[in-house]
N, CA, C, O and CB atoms as a CASP TS submission, in Angstrom:
PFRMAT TS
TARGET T0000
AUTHOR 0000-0000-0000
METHOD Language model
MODEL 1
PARENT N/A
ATOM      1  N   UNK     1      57.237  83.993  -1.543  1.00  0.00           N
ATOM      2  CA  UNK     1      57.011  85.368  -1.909  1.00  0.00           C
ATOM      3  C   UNK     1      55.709  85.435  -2.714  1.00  0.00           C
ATOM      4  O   UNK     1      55.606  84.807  -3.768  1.00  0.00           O
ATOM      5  CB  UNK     1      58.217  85.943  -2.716  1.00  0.00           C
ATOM      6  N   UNK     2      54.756  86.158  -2.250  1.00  0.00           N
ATOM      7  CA  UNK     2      53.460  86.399  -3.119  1.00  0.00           C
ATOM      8  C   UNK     2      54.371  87.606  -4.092  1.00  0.00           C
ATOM      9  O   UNK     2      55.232  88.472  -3.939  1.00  0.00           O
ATOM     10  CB  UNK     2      51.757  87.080  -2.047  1.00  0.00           C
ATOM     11  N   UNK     3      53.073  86.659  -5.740  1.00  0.00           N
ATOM     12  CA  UNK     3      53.294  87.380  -6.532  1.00  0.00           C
ATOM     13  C   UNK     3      51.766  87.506  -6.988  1.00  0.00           C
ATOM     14  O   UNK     3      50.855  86.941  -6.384  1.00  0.00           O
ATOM     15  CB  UNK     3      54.378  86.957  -7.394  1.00  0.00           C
ATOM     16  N   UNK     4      51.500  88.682  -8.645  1.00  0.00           N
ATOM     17  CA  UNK     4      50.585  88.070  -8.834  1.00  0.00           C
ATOM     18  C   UNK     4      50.412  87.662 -10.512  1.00  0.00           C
ATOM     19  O   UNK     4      51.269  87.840 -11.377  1.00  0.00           O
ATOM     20  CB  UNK     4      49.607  88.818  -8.190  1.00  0.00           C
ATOM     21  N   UNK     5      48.820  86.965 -10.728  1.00  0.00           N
ATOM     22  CA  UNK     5      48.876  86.177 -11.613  1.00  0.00           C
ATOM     23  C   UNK     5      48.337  87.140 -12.968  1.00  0.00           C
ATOM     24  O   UNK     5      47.209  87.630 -12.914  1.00  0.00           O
ATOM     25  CB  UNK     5      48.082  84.887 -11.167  1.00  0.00           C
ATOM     26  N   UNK     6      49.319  87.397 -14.312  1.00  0.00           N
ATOM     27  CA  UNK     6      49.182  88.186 -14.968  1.00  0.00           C
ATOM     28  C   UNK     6      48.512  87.680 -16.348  1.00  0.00           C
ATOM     29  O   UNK     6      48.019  88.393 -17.222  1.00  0.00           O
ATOM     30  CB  UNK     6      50.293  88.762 -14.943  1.00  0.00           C
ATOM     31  N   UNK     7      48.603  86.473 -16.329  1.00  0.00           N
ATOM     32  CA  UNK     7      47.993  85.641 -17.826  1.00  0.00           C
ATOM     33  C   UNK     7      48.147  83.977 -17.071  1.00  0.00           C
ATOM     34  O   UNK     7      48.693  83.510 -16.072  1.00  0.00           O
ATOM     35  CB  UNK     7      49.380  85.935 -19.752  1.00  0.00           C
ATOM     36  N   UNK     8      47.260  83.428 -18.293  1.00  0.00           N
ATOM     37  CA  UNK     8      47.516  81.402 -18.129  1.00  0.00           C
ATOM     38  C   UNK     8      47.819  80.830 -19.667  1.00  0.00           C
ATOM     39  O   UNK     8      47.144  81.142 -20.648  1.00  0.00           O
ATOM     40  CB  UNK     8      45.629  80.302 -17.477  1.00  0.00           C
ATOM     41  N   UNK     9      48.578  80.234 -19.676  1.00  0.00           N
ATOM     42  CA  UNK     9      48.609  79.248 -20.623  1.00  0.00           C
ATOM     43  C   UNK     9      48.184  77.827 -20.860  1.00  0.00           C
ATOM     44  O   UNK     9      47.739  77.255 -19.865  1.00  0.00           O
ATOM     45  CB  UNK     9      49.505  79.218 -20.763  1.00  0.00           C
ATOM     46  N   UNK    10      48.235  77.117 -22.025  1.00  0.00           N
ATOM     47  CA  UNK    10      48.431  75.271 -21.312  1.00  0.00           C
ATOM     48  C   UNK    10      49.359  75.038 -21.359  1.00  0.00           C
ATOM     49  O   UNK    10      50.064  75.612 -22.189  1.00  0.00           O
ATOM     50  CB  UNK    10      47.892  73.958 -21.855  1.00  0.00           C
ATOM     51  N   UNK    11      49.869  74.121 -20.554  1.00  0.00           N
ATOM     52  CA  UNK    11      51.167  73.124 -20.798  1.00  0.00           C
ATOM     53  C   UNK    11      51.018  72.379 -21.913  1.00  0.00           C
ATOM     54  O   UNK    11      49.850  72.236 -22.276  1.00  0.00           O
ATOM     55  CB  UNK    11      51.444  72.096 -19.684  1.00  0.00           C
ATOM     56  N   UNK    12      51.968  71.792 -22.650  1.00  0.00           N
ATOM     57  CA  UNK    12      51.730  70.446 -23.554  1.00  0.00           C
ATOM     58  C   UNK    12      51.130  69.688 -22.802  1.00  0.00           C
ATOM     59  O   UNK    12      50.143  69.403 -23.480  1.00  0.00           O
ATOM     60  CB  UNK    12      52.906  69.670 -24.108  1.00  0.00           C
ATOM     61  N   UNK    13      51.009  69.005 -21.593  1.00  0.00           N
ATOM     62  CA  UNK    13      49.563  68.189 -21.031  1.00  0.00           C
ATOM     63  C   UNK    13      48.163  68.696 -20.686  1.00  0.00           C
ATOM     64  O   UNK    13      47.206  68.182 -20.107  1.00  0.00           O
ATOM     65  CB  UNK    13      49.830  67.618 -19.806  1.00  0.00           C
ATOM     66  N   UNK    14      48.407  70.000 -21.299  1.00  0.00           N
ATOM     67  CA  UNK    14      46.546  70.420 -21.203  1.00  0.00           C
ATOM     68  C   UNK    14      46.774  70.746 -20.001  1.00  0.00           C
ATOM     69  O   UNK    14      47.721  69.960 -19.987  1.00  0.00           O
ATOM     70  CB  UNK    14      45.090  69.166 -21.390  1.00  0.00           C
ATOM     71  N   UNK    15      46.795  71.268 -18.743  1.00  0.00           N
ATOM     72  CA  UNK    15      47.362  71.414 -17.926  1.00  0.00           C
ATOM     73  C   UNK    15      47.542  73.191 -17.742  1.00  0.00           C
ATOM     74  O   UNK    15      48.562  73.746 -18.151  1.00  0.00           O
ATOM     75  CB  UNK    15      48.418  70.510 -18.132  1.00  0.00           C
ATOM     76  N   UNK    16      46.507  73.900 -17.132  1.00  0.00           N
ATOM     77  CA  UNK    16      46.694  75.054 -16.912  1.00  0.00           C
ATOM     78  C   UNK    16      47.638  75.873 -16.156  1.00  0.00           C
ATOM     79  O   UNK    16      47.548  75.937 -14.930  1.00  0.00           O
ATOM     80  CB  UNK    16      45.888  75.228 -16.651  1.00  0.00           C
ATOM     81  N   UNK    17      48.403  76.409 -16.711  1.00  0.00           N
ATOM     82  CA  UNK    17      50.140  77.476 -15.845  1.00  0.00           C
ATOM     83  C   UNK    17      49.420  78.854 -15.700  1.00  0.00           C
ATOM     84  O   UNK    17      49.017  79.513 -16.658  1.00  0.00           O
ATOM     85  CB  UNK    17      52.120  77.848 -17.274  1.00  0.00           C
ATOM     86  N   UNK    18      49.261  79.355 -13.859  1.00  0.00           N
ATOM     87  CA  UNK    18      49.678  80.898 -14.031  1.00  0.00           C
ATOM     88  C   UNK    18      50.593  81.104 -14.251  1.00  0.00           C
ATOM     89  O   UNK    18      51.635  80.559 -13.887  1.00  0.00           O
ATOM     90  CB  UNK    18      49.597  81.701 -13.238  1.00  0.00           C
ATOM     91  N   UNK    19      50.331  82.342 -15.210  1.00  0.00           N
ATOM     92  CA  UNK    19      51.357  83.347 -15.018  1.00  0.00           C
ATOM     93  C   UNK    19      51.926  83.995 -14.598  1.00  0.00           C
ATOM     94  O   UNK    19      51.528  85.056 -15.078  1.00  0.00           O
ATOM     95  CB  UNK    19      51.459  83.755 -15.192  1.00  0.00           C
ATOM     96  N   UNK    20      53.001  84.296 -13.689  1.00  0.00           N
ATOM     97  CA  UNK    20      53.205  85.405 -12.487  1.00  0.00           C
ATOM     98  C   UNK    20      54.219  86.499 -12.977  1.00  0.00           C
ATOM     99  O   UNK    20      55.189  86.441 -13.733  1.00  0.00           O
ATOM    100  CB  UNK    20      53.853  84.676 -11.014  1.00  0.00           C
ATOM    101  N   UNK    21      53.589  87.599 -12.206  1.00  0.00           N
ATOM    102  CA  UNK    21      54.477  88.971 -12.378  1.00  0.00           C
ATOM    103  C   UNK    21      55.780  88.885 -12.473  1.00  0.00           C
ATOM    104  O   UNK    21      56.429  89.679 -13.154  1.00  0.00           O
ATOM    105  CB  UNK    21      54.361  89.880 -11.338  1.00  0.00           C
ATOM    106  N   UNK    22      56.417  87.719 -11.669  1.00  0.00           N
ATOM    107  CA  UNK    22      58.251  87.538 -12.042  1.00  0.00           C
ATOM    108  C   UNK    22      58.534  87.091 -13.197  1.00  0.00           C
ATOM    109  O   UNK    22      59.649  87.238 -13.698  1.00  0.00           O
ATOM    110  CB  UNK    22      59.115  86.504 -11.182  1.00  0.00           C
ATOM    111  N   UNK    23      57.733  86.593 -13.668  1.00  0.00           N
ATOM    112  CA  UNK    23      58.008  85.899 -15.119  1.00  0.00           C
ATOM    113  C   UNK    23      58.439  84.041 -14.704  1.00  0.00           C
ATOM    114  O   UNK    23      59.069  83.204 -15.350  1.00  0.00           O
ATOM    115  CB  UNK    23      59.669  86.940 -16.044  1.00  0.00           C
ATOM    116  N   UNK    24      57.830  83.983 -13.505  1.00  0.00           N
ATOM    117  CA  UNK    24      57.553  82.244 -12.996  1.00  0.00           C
ATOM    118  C   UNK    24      56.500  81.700 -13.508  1.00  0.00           C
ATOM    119  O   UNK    24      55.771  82.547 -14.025  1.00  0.00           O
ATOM    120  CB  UNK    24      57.284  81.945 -11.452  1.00  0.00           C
ATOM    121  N   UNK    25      55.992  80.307 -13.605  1.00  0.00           N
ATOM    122  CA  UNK    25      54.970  79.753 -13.492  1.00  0.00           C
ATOM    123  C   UNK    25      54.221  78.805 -12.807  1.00  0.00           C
ATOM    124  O   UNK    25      54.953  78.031 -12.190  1.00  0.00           O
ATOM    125  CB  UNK    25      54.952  79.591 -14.121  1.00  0.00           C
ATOM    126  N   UNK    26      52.966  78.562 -12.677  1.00  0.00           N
ATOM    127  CA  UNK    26      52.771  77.992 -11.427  1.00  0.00           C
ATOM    128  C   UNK    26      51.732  77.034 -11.765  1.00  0.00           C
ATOM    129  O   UNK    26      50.654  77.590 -11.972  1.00  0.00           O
ATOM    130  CB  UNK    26      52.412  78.982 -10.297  1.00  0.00           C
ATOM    131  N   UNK    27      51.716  75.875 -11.876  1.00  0.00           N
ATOM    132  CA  UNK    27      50.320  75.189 -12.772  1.00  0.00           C
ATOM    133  C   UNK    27      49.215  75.448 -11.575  1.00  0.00           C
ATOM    134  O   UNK    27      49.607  75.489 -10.409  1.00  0.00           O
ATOM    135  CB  UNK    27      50.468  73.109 -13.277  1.00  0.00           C
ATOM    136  N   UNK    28      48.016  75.596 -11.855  1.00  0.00           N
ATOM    137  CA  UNK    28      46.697  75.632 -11.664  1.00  0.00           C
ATOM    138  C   UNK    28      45.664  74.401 -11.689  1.00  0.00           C
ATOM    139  O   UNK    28      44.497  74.534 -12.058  1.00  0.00           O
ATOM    140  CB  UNK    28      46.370  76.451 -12.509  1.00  0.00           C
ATOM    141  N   UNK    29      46.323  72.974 -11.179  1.00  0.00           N
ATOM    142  CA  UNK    29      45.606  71.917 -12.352  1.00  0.00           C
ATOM    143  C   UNK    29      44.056  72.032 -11.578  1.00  0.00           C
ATOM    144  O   UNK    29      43.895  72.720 -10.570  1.00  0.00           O
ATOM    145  CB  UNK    29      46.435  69.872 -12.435  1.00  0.00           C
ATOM    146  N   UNK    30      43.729  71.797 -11.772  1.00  0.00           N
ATOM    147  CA  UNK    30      41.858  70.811 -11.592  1.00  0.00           C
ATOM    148  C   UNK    30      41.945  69.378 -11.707  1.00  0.00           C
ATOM    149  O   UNK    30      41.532  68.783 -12.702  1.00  0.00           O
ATOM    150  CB  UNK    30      40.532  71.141 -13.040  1.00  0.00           C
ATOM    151  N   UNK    31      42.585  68.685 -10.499  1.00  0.00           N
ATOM    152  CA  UNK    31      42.150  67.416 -10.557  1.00  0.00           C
ATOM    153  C   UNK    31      41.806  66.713  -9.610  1.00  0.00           C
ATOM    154  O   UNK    31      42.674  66.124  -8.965  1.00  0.00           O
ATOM    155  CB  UNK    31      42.813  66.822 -11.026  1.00  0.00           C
ATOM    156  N   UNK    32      40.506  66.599  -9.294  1.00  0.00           N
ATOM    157  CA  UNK    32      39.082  66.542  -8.346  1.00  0.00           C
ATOM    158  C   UNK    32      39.542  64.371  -8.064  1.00  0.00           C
ATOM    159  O   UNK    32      39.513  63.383  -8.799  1.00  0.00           O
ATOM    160  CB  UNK    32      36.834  67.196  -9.777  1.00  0.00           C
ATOM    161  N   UNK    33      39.776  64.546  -7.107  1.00  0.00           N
ATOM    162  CA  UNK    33      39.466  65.124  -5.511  1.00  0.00           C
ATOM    163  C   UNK    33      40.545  65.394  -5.046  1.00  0.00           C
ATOM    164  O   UNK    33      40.386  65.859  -3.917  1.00  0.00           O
ATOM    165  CB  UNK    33      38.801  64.219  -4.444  1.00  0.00           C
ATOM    166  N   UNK    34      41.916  65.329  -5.424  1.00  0.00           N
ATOM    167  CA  UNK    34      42.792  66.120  -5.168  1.00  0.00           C
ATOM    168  C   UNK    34      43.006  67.608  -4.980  1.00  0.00           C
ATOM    169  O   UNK    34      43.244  68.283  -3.979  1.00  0.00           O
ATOM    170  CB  UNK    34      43.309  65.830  -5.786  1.00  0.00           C
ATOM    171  N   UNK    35      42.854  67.885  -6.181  1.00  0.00           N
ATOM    172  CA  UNK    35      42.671  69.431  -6.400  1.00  0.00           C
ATOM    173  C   UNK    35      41.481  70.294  -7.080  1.00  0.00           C
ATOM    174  O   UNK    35      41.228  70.238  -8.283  1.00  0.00           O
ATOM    175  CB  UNK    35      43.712  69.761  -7.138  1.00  0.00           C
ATOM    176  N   UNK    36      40.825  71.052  -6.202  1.00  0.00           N
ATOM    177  CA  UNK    36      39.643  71.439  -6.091  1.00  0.00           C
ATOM    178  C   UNK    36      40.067  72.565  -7.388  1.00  0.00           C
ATOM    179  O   UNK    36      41.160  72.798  -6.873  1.00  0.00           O
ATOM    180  CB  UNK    36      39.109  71.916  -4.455  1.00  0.00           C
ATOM    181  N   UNK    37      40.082  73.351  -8.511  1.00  0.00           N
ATOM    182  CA  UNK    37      39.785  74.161  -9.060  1.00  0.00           C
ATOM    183  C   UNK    37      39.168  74.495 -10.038  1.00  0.00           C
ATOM    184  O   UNK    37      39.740  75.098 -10.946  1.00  0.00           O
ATOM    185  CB  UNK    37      40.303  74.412  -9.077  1.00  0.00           C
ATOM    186  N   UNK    38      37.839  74.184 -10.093  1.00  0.00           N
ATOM    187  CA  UNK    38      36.997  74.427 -11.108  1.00  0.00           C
ATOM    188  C   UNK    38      37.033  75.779 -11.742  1.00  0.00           C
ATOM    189  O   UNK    38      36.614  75.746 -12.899  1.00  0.00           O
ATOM    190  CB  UNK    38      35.790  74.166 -10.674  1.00  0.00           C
ATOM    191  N   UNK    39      37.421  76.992 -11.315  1.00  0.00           N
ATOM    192  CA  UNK    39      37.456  77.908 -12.081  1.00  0.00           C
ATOM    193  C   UNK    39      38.441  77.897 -13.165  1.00  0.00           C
ATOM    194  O   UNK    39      38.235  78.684 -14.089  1.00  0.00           O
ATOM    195  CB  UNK    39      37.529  78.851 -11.403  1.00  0.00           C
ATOM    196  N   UNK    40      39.433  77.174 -13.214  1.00  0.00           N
ATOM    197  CA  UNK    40      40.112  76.722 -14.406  1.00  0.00           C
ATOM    198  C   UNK    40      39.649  76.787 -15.401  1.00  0.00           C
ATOM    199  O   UNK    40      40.067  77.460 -16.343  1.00  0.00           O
ATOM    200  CB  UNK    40      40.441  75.715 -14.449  1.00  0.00           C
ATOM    201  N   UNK    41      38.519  75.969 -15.377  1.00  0.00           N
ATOM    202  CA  UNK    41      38.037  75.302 -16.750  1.00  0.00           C
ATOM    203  C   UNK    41      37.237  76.209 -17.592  1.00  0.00           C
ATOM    204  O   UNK    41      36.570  75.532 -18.375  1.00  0.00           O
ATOM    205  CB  UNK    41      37.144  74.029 -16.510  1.00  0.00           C
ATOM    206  N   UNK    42      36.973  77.896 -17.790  1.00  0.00           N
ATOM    207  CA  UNK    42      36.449  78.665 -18.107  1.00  0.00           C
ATOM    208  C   UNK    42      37.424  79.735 -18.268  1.00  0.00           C
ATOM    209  O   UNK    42      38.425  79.939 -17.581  1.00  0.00           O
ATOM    210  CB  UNK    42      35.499  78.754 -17.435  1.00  0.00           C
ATOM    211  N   UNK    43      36.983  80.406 -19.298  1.00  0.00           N
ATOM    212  CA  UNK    43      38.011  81.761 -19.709  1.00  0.00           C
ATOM    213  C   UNK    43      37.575  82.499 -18.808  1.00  0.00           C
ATOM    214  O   UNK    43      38.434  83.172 -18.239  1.00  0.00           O
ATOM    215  CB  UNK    43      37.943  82.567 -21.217  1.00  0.00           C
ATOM    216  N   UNK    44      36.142  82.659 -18.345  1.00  0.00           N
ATOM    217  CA  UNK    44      35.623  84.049 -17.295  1.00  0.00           C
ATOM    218  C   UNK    44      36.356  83.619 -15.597  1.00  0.00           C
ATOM    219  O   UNK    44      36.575  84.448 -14.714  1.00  0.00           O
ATOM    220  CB  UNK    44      33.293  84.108 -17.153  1.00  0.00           C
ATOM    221  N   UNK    45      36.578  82.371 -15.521  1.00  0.00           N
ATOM    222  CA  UNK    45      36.825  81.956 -13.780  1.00  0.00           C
ATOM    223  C   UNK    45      38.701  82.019 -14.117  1.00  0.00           C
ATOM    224  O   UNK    45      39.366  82.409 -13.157  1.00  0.00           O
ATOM    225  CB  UNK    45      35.933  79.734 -13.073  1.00  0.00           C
ATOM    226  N   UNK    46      39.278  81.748 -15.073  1.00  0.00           N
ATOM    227  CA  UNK    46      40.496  82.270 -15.209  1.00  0.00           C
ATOM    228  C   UNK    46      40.729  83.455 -15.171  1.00  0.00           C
ATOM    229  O   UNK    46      41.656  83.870 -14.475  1.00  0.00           O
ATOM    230  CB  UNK    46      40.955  81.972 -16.077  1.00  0.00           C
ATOM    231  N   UNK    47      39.870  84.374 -15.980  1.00  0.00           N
ATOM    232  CA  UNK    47      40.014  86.135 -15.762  1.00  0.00           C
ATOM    233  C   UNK    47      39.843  86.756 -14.188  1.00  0.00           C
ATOM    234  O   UNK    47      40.483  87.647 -13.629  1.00  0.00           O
ATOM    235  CB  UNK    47      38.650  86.953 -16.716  1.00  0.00           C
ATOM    236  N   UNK    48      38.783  85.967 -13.733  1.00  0.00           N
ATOM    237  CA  UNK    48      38.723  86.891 -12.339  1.00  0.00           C
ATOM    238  C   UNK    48      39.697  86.409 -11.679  1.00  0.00           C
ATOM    239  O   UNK    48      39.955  87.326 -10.899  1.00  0.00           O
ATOM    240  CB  UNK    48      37.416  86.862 -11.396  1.00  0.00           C
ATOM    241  N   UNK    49      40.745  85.195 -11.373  1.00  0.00           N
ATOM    242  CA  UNK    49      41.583  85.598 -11.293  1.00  0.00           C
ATOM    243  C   UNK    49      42.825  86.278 -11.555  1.00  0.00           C
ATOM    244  O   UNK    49      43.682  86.263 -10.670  1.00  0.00           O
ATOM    245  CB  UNK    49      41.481  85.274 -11.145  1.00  0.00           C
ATOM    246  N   UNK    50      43.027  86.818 -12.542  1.00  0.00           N
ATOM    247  CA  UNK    50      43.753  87.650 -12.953  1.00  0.00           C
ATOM    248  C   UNK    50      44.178  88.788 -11.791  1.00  0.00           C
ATOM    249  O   UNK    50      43.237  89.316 -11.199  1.00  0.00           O
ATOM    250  CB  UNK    50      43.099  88.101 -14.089  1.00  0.00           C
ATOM    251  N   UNK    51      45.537  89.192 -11.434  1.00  0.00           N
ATOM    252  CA  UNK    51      45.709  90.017 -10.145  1.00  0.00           C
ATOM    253  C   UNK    51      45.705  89.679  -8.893  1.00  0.00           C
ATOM    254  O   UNK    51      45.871  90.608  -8.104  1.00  0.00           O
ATOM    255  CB  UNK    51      44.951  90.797 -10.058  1.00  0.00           C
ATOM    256  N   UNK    52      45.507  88.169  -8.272  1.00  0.00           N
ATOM    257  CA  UNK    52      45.505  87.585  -7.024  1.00  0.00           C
ATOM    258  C   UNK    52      46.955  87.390  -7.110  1.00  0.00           C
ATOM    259  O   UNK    52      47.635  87.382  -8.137  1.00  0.00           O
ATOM    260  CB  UNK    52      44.549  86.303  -6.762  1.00  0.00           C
ATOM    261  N   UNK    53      47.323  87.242  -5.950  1.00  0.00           N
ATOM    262  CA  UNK    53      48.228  86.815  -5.290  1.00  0.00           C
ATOM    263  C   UNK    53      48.440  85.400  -4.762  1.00  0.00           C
ATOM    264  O   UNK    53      47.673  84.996  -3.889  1.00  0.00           O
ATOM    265  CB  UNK    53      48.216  87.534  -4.507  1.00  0.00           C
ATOM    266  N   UNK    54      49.757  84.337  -5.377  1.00  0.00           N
ATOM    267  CA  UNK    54      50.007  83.384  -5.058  1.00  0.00           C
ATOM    268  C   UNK    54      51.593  83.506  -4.756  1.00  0.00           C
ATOM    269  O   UNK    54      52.410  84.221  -5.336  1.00  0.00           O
ATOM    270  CB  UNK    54      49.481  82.526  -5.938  1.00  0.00           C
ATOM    271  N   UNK    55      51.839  82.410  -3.450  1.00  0.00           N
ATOM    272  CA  UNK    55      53.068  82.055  -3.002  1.00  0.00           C
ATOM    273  C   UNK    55      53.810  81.538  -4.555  1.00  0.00           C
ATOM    274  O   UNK    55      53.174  80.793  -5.302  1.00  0.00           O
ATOM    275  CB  UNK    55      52.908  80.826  -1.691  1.00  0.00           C
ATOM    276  N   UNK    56      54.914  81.924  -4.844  1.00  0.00           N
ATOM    277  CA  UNK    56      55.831  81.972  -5.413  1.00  0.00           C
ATOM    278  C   UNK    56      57.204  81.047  -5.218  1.00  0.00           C
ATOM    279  O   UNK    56      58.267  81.643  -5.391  1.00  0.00           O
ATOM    280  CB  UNK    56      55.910  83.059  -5.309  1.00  0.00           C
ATOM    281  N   UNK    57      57.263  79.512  -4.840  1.00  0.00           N
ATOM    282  CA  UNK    57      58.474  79.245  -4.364  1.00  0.00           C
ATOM    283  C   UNK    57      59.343  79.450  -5.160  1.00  0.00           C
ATOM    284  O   UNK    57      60.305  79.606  -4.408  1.00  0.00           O
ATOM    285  CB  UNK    57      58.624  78.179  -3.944  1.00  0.00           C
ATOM    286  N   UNK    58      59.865  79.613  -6.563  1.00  0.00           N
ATOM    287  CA  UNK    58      60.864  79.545  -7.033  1.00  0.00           C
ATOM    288  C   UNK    58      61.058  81.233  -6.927  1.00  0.00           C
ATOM    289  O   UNK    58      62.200  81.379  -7.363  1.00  0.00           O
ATOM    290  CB  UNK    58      60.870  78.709  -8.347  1.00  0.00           C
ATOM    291  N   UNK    59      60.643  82.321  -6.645  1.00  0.00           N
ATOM    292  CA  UNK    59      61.143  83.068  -6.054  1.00  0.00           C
ATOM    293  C   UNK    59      62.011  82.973  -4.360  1.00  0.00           C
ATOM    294  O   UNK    59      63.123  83.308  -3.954  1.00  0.00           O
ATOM    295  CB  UNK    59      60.187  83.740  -6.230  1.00  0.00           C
ATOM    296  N   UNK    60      61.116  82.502  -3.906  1.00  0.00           N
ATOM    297  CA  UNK    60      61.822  81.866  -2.550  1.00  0.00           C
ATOM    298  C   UNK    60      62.821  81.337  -2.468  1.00  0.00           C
ATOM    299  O   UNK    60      63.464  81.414  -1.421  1.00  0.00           O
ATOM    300  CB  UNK    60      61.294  81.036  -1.977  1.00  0.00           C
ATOM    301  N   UNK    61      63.326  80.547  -3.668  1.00  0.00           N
ATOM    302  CA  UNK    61      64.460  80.078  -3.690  1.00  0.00           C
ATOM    303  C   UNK    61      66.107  81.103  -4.520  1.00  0.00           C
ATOM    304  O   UNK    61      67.332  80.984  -4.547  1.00  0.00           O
ATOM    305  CB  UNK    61      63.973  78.731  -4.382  1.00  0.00           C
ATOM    306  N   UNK    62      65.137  81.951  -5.004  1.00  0.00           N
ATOM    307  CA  UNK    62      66.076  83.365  -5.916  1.00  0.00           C
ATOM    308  C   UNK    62      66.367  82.248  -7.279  1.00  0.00           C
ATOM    309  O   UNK    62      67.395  82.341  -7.949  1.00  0.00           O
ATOM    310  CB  UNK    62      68.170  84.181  -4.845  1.00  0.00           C
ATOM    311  N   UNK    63      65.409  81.309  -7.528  1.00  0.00           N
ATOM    312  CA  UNK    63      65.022  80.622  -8.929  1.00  0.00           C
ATOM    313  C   UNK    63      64.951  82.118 -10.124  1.00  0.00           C
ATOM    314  O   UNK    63      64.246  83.097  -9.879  1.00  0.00           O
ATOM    315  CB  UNK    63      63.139  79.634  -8.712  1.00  0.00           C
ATOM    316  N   UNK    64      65.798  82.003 -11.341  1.00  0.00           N
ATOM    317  CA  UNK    64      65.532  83.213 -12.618  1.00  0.00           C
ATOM    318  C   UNK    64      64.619  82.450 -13.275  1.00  0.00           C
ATOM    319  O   UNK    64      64.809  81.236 -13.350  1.00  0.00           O
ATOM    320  CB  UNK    64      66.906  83.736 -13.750  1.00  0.00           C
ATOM    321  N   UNK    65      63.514  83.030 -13.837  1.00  0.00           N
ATOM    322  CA  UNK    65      62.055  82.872 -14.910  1.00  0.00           C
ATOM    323  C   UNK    65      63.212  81.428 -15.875  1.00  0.00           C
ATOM    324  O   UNK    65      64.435  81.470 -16.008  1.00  0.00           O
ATOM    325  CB  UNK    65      61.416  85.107 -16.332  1.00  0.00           C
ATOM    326  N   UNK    66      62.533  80.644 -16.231  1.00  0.00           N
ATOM    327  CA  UNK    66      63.235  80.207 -17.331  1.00  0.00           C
ATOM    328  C   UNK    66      63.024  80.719 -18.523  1.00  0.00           C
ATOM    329  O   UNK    66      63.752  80.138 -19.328  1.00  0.00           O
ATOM    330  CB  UNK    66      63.117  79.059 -17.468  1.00  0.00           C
ATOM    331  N   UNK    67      62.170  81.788 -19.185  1.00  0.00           N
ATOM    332  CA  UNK    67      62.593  82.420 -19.901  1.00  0.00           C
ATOM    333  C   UNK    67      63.386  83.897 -20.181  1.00  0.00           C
ATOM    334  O   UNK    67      63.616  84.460 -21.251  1.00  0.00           O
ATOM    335  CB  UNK    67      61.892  82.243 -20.230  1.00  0.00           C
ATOM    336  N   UNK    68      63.697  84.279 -18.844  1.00  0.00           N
ATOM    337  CA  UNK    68      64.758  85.303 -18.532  1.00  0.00           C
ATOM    338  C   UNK    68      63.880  86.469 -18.524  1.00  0.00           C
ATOM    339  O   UNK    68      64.464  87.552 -18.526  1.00  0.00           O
ATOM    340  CB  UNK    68      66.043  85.419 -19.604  1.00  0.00           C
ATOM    341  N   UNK    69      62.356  86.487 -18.513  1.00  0.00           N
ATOM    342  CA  UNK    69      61.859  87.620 -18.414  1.00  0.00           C
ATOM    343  C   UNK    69      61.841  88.048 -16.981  1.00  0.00           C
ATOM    344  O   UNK    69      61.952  87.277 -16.028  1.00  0.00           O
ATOM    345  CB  UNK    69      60.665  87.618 -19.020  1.00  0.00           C
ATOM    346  N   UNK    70      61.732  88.997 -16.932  1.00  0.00           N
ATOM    347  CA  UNK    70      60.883  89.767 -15.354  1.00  0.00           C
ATOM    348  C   UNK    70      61.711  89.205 -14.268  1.00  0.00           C
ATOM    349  O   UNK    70      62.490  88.254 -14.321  1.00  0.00           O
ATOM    350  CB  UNK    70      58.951  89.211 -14.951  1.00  0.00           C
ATOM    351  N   UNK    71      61.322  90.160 -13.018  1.00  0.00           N
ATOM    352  CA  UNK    71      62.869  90.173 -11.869  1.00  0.00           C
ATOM    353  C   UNK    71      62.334  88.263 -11.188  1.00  0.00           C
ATOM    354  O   UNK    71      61.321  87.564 -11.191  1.00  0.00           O
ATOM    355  CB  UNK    71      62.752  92.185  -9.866  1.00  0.00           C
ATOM    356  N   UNK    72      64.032  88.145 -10.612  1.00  0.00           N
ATOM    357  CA  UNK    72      63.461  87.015  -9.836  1.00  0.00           C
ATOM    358  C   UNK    72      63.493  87.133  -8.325  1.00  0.00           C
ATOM    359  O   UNK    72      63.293  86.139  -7.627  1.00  0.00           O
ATOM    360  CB  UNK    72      64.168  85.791 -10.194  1.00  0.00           C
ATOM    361  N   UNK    73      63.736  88.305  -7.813  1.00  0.00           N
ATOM    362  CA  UNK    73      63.395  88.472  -6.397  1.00  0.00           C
ATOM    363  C   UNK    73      62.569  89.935  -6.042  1.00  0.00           C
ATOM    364  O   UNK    73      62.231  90.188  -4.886  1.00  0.00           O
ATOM    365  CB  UNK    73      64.821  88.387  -5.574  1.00  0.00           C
TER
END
């Protein structure tokens, strides 16, 4: 289920989490050559994404937020 991405946090491993509209999270990492995301690493390349749309599996699965915010389907 696309949702979209409303804020980021870090994880305790430094480790960037979107935020999604269900109240899921979705890490974002940057780790080259695996995972291409350099816009991570900047507050301005984190903001423009702000409002995209990412697949959601723990909606897919009817997974609840683990902090009980926001719908889970």
């Amino acid at each position: 289920m696309r949702r979209g991405i409303v804020g980021f946090h870090l994880d305790d491993e430094h480790h960037w989490v979107a935020e999604l509209e269900c109240g899921h999270g979705q890490h974002m990492r940057h780790d080259p050559p695996w995972q291409m995301r350099p816009w991570t690493q900047t507050a301005p390349g984190r903001a423009a994404r702000i409002g995209a749309r990412v697949d959601c599996l723990k909606c897919d699965r009817g997974e609840p937020p683990a902090d009980g915010a926001g719908p889970a389907a």
